[in-house]
N, C-alpha and C positions, 0 to 999 in steps of 0.2 A: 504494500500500500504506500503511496506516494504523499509527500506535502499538499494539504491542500491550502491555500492565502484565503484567509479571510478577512473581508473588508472589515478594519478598526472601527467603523460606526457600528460594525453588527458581532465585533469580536466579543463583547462583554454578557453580550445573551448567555454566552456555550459557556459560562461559568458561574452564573446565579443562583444554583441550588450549591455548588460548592465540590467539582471533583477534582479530583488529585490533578495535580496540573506537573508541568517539566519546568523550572527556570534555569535558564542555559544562559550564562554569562563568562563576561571572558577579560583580565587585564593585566598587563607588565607578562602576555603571551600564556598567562594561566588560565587555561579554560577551565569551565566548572558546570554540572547539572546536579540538579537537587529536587528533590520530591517536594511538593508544594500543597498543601495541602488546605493554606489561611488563603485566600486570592479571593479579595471584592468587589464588587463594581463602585463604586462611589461616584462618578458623574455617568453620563450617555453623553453631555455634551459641554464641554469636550471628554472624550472618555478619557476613564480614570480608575485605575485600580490601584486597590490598598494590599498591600502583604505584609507576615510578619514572617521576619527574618533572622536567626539566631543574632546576637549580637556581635559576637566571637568568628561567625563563620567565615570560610573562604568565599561563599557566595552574596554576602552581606559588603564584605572589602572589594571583591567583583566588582559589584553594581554602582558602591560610593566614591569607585576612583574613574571606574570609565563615564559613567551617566547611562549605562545603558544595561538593556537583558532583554528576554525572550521568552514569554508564557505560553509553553507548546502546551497545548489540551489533547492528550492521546488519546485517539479513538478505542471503545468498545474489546476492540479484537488483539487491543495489547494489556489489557486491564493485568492482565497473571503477568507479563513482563514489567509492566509498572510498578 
């Protein structure tokens, strides 16, 4: 099964009851993915989500030195590899 791009006005739907999500972040060439399991919507417009993030963690220091990450929602058919 391949990526699918979902358009950011409609990405915040696919996580409103609250499933385990992927955040894949990466800086100083240290990549990172972490099971996510807090991921909110808090606007639609402009969209907005909230997460809690260890405070200590390598994906925590990720996210605060680059500005950036990546909340993959894996489908259904990977639920036992997630």
């Amino acid at each position: 099964m391949g990526k699918i791009e979902i358009p950011l006005s409609r990405s915040l739907r696919l996580i409103a009851p609250g499933p385990v999500t992927l955040l894949t972040s990466e800086s100083h060439a240290t990549p990172n993915i972490a099971a996510c399991s807090w991921a909110v919507p808090i606007s639609f417009a402009p969209p907005m989500i909230g997460l809690s993030l260890e405070p200590d963690s390598l994906t925590r220091r990720n996210v605060e030195e680059s500005g950036e990450f990546v909340l993959n929602v894996p489908p259904r058919a990977l639920a036992q590899q997630t």
